[in-house]
C-alpha positions as CSV (number, residue, x, y, z in Angstrom):
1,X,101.8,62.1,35.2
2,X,105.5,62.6,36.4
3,X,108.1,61.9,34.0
4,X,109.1,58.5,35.3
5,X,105.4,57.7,34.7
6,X,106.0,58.6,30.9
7,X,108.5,56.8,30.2
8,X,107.0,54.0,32.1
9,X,104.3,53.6,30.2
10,X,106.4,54.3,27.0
11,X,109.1,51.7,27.7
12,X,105.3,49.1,28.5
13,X,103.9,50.0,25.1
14,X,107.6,49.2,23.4
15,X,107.4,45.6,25.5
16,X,103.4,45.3,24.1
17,X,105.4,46.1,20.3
18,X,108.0,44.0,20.9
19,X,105.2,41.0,21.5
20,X,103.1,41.9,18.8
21,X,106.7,41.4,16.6
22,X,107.4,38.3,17.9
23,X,103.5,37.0,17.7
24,X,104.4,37.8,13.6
25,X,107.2,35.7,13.7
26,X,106.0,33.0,15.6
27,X,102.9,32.4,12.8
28,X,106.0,32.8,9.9
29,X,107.5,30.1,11.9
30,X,110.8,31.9,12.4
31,X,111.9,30.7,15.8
32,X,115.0,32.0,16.5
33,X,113.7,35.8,15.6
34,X,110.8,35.2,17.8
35,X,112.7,34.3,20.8
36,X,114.7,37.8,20.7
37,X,111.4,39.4,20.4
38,X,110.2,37.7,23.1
39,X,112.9,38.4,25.2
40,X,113.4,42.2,24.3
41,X,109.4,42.7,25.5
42,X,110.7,41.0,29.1
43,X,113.9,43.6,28.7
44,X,111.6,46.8,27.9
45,X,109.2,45.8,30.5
46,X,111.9,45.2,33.3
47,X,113.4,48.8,32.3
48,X,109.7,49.9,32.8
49,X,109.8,49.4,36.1
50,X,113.4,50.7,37.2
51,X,112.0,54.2,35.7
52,X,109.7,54.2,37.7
53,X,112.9,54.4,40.8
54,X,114.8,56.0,38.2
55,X,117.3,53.9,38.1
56,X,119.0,52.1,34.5
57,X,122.0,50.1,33.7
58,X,123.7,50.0,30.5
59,X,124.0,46.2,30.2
60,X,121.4,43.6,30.4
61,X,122.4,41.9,33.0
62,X,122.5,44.8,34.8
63,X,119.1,45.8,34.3
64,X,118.2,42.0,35.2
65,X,119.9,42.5,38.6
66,X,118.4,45.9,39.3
67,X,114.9,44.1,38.4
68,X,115.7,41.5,40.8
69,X,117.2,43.9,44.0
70,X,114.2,46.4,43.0
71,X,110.9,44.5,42.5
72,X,112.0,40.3,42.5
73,X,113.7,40.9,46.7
74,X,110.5,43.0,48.1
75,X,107.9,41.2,46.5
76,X,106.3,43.5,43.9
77,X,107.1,40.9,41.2
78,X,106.5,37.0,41.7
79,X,109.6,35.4,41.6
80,X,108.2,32.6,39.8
81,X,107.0,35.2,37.0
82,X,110.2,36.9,37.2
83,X,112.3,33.6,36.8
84,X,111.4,34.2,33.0
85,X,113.4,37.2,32.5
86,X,117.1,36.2,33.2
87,X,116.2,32.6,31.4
88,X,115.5,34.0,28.1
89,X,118.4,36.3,28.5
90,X,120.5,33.3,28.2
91,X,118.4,31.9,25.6
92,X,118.3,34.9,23.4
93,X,122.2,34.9,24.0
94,X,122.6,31.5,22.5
95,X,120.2,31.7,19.6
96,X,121.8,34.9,18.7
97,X,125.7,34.0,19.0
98,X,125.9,30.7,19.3
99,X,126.2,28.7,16.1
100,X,123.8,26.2,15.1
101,X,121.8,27.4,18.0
102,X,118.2,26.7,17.2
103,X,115.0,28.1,19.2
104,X,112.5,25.4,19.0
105,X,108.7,26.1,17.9
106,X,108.0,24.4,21.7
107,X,110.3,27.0,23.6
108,X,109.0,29.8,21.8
109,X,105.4,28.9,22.7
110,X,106.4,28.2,26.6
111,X,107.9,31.4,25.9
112,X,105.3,33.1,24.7
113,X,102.8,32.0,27.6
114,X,105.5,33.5,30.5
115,X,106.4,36.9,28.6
116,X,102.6,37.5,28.9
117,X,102.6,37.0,32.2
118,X,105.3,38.9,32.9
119,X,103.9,42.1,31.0
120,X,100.7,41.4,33.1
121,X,102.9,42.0,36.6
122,X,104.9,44.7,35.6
123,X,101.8,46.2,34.1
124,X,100.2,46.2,37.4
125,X,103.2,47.9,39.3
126,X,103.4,50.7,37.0
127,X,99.2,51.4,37.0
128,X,99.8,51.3,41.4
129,X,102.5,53.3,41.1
């Protein structure tokens, strides 16, 4: 296993952790925490797959638009599964920042349903890599 492949699968297992977190908030009903988890597991997973071209960014969006250039443009990654990440990137932005933002139990769960999906494609690029 090269070392891109490590830290691969590391940064996969810290998306998986990141899920199981928000899974914990979701049954506490604590919305707005759940959201961040859910969208920090899309985030961990999207920098799972630029290690694997060993290639980072320092800002969020910038990882977003490497994911997209990278694996969204060729194909490797549905865009219609992909579509997920930047969204709750601006949801997580709003429920963290903005006042009086509040996630809703409804657009966690829809949430929930596309961050699993998500894992599930960038799952499979790193185990054909």
């Amino acid at each position: 296993m090269t070392a891109q492949d490590a830290l691969a699968s590391h940064r996969l297992a810290r998306a998986r952790e990141a899920l199981a977190e928000a899974d914990l908030l979701i049954s506490a009903k604590r919305w707005n925490g759940a959201l961040n988890r859910l969208y920090y597991a899309l985030f961990y997973a999207a920098r799972a797959l630029l290690a694997l071209k060993r290639i980072d960014s320092s800002r969020h969006s910038g990882v977003i638009a490497l994911f997209q250039e990278q694996y969204v443009k060729p194909g490797s990654v549905p865009a219609e599964i992909a579509r997920v990440l930047p969204q709750a990137f601006a949801r997580r932005q709003r429920a963290d920042y903005g006042d009086f933002a509040e996630a809703t139990e409804s657009d966690v769960q829809t949430l929930r349903g596309d961050v699993e999906r998500f894992l599930d494609a960038c799952t499979k690029v790193v185990d054909h890599a």
